[in-house]
C-alpha positions as CSV (number, residue, x, y, z in Angstrom):
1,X,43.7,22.7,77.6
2,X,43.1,20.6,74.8
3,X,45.6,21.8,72.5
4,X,48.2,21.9,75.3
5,X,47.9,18.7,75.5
6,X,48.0,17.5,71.9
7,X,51.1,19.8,71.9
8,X,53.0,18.0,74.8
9,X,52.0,14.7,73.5
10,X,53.4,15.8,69.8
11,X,56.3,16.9,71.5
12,X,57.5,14.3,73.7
13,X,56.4,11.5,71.3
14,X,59.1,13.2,68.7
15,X,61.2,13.5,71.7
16,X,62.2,9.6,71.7
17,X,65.3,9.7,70.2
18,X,65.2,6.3,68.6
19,X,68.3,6.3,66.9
20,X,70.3,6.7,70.4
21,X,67.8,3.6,71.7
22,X,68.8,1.5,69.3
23,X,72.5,1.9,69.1
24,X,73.0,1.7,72.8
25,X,70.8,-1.0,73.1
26,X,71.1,-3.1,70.2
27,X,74.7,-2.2,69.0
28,X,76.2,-0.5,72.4
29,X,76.8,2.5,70.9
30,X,76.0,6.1,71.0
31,X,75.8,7.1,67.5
32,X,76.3,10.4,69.0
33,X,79.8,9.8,69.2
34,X,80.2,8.3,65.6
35,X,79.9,10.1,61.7
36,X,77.7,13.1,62.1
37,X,76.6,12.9,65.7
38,X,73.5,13.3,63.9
39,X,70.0,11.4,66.0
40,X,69.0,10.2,62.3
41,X,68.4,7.6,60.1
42,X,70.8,8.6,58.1
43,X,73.8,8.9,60.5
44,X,72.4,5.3,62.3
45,X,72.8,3.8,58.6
46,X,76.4,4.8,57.9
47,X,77.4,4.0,61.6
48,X,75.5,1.0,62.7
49,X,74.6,-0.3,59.1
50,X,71.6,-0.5,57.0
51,X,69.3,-2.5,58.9
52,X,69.9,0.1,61.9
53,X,69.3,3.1,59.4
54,X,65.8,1.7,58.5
55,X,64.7,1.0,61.5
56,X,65.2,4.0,62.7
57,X,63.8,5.5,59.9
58,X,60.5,3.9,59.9
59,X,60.6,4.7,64.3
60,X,61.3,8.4,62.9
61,X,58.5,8.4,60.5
62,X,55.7,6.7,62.9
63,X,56.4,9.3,65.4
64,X,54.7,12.2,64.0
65,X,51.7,10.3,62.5
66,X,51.2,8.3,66.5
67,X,51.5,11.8,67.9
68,X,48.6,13.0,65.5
69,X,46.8,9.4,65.8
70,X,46.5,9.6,69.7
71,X,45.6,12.9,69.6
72,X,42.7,12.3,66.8
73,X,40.7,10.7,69.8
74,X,40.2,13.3,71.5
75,X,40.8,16.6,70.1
76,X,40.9,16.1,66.1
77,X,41.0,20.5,65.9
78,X,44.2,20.0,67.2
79,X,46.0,17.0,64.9
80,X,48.3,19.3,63.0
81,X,49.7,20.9,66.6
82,X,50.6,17.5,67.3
83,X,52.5,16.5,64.1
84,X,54.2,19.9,64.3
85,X,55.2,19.3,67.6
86,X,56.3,15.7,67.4
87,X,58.7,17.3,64.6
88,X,60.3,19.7,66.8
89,X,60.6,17.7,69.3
90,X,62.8,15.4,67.3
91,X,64.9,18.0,66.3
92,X,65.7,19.3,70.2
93,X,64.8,16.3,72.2
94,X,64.1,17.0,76.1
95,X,65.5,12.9,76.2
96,X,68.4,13.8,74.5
97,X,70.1,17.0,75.8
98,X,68.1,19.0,72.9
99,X,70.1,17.6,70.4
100,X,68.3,15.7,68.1
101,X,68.1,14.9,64.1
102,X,67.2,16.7,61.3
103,X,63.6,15.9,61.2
104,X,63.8,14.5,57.5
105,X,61.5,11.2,58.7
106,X,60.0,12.9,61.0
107,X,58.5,15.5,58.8
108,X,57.4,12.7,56.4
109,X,55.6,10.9,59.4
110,X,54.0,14.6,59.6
111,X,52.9,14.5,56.5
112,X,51.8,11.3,56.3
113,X,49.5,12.1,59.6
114,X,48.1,14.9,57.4
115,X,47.4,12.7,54.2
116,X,45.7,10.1,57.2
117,X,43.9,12.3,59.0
118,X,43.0,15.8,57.5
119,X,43.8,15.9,53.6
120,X,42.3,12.2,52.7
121,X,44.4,12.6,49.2
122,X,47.3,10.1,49.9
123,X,48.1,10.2,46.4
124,X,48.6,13.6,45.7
125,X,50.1,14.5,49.0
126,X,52.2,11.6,50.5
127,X,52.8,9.2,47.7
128,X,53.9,11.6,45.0
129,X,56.1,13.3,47.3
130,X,57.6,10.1,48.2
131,X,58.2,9.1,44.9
132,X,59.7,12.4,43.6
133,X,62.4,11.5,46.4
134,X,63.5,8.3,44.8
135,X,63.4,9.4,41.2
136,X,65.7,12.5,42.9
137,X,68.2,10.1,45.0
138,X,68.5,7.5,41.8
139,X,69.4,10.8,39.7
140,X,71.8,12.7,42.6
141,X,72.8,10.2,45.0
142,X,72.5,12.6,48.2
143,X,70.3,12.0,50.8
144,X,70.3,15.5,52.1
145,X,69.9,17.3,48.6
146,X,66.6,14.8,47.6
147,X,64.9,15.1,51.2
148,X,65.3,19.2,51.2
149,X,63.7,19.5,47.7
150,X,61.1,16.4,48.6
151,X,59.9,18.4,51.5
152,X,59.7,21.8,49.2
153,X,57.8,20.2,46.7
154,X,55.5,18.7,49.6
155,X,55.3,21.9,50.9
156,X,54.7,23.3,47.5
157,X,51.6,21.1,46.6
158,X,50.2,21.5,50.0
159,X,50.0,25.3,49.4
160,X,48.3,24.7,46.1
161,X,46.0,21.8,46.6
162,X,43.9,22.5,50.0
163,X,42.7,25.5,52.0
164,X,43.5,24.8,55.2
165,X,46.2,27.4,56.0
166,X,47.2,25.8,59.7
167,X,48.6,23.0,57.4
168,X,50.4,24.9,54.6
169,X,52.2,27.0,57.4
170,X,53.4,24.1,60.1
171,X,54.7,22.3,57.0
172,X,56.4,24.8,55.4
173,X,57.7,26.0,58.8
174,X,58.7,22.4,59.3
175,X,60.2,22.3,55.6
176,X,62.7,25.4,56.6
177,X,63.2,24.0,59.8
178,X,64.7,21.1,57.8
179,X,66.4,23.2,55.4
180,X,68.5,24.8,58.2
181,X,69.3,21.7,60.1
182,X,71.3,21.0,56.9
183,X,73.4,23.9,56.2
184,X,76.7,22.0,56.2
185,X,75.0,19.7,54.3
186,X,73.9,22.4,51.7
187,X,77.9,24.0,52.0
188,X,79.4,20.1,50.9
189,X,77.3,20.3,48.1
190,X,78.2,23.7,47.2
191,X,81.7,22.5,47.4
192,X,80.8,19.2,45.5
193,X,81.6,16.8,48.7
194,X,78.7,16.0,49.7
195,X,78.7,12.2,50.5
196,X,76.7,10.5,48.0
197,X,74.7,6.8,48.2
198,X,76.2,3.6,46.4
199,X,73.2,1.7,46.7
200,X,71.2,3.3,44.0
């Protein structure tokens, strides 16, 4: 019962499509209907502007680690269920006709969650990764291309750096999850037109 729980709580946390909240509300818009259709930060950014594109970037990011939070009060065995599923549930909103982001801040709230509540090494396993994304967007410019290989290398030192299999498969699932989600991403910058950053 307990891990149903923390997995409909994951879920329908990650279900709030912020990006659609704050367009319609703040900008009366549906981002939807504007660049990518995309529910992200990124596609909020280039359609509503940058202060739109962090905000809800940092909403994207907090749901996966509340999800876990809430559910680290009553059933901490079941934490990573809830991150995993506050992922997904961005990705195919039940608020949102099942059409939701990419998951790129969403899987970092995930892994923040785990740094917070079940690795304890937020240098090695949030911060670094966050970093390596920077130093990746200051050298490529694309979004897309420096979250995808962020997430692998996250993925990558989760693997190598803890035992706790549960969390090297739900972020690694997660991670190709993400990967997927941007194939025509991964086909522009095959093609070398993949829309790159001017702010770095």
């Amino acid at each position: 019962m307990k891990l149903i729980l923390a997995i409909l709580i994951g879920y329908f946390i990650g279900s709030v499509p912020f990006a659609l909240v704050v367009g319609k509300v703040f900008y009366k818009t549906d981002i939807r209907e504007h660049g990518s259709g995309n529910l992200g930060g990124t596609n909020a950014g280039r359609t509503l502007g940058a202060k739109a594109g962090v905000l809800v970037s940092v909403f994207d990011v907090l749901k996966g680690a509340i999800a876990m939070a809430i559910v680290s009060l009553f059933s901490p065995e079941n934490i990573i269920y809830a991150g995993f599923f506050a992922t997904l549930g961005h990705c195919f909103p039940i608020f949102a006709n099942f059409r939701g982001g990419k998951a790129v801040s969403t899987a970092v709230g995930f892994l923040l969650g785990i740094t917070i509540f079940l690795t304890h090494r937020p240098l090695l396993h949030f911060v670094i990764p966050v970093a390596f994304f920077f130093v990746l967007l200051y050298i490529t410019k694309m979004v897309s291309l420096s979250a995808m290989l962020t997430l692998l290398v996250a993925s990558l030192i989760l693997s190598i750096s803890q035992s706790n299999l549960a969390i090297t498969l739900t972020f690694f699932i997660i991670t190709l999850i993400v990967i997927y989600r941007h194939k025509e991403n991964i086909g522009r910058i095959r093609r070398k037109e993949e829309r790159k950053i001017t702010w770095m």
